[in-house]
C-alpha positions, 0 to 999 in steps of 0.5 A, a space after each residue: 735393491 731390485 730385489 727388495 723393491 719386488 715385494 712392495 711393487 707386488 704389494 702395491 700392484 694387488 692393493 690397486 687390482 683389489 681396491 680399484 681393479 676389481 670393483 669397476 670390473 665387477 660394477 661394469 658386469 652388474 651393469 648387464 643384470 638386474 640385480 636388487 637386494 629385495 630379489 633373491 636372484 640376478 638375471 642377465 638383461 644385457 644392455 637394457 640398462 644401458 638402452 635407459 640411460 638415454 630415455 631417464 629424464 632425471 639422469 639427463 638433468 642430473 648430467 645437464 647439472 654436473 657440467 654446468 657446476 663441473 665448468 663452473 667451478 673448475 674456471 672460478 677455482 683456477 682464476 681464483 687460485 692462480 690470484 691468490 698464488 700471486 698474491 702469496 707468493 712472499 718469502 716471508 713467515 706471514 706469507 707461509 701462514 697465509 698459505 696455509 690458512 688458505 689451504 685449510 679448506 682442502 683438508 676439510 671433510 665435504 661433509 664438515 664443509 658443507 655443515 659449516 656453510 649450511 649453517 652460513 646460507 639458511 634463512 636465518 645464517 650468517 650470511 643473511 644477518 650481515 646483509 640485513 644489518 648492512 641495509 642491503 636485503 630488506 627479506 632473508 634470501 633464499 640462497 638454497 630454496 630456488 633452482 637459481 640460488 642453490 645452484 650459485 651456493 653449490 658452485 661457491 662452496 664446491 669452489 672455495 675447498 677447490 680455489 685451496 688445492 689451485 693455490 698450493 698448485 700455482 704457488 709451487 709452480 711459481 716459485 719453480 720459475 727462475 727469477 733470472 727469467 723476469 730479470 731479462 724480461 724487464 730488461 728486454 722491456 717487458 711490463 707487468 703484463 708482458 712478464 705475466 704472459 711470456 714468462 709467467 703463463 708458460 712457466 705454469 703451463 705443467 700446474 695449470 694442467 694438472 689443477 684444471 683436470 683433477 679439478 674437473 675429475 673431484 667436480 664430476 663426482 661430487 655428492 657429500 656437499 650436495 647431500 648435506 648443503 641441499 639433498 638434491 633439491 629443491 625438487 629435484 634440480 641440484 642432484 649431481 650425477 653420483 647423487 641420483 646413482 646413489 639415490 637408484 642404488 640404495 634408495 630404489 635398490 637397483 643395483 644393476 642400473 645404477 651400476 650402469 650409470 656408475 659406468 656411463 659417469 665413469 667413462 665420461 669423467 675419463 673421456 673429458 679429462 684425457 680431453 683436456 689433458 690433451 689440449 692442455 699439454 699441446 697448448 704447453 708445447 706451443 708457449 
């Protein structure tokens, strides 16, 4: 049996150091170059790039926009989930297909997303045509052409395909909990909210872990719904920190700094999910 299993493991330990390994090595050394397409040549510029970093205001602000969207969505898609998770959580057909339905998001491109409510928030979308017949807006609201209004749709979309993959999450944690748990629960006394907090929330613990941090990590590089819902307006004020890399990579070719940013994203994304995970699987121990 061993024997058969080394060639996959070989197999899968070369699929990972090729497709993953390799290019953050080869990101974090083009970081200390100046490489561009229009120049024939790269030079060495050690940590110039990285000195930039902290004097681009237009990366300040695209980091300043990622957390607030990444805390966000992240609070909105795990309430929201974990709702929704309760309320499915029924053995019946109806229920499986509620479930389901639920999850369609999830499976969606980002891109397909983000035509679809494109499509619901312009000017003249879905969205503005039920309020106008509804008596509530008088004018069609801008929901992508201010600061304050495209920053709400991008956290309303980005939570709707993350709300799915916190529901299918909390649904198989709850249905892991033993009813004979709830049962003694009551019969110790325990209410609605009793059950709720001293059966419920610490059965859960190991899901709400495991759907806050891949929430936040999928939230921290987000760019496709950015690209297609706005394009990082208006003027500037809704670009993610993926989207400015791109935009420094391909639009301005700089490749070396962009790489740089690629590894500051990089390192911050791991650093605050090793974070949260950690306070998260303390805060298991202690339930």
């Amino acid at each position: 049996m061993r024997k058969s299993l080394a060639p996959i493991a070989w197999l899968a330990m070369a699929l990972y150091a090729t497709f993953l390994l390799y290019p953050v090595a080869r990101s974090a050394v083009m970081s200390f170059t100046n490489r561009s397409p229009l120049k024939p040549t790269e030079a060495f510029v050690g940590f110039t790039n990285y000195a930039t970093l902290f004097t681009d205001e237009r990366l300040l602000a695209s980091l300043r926009f990622t957390v607030a969207v990444v805390v966000v969505v992240t609070v909105v898609s795990n309430v929201v989930g974990l709702l929704f998770a309760m309320v499915l959580n029924g053995p019946g057909r109806n229920f499986r297909v509620m479930r389901t339905v639920v999850f369609v998001p999830q499976v969606l491109s980002g891109v397909v997303v983000a035509f679809v409510w494109r499509s619901i928030l312009n000017q003249h979308g879905l969205l503005n045509t039920v309020l106008a017949d509804l008596g509530l807006v008088d004018d069609p609201v801008s929901w992508l052409g201010s600061t304050e209004m495209a920053t709400l749709s991008i956290c309303v979309v980005v939570s709707w395909t993350t709300i799915a993959f916190a529901t299918v999450v909390y649904t198989a944690a709850l249905r892991s909990i033993p009813a004979e748990l709830y049962e003694a629960a009551r019969v110790d006394g325990a209410g609605a909210f009793g059950r709720f907090r001293h059966v419920t929330l610490p059965m859960i613990a190991p899901g709400v872990t495991i759907s806050v941090v891949l929430c936040l990590i999928t939230t921290f590089k987000l760019y496709d719904i950015i690209a297609v819902l706005t394009g990082g307006g208006p003027a500037n004020t809704t670009k993610s920190t993926a989207y400015y890399l791109v935009t420094v990579a391909f639009t301005n070719n700089r490749f070396g700094y962009a790489s740089s940013i690629a590894m500051l994203l990089l390192a911050l994304t791991a650093g605050v999910a090793y974070g949260v995970t950690t306070i998260l699987r303390r805060r298991e121990a202690h339930l």
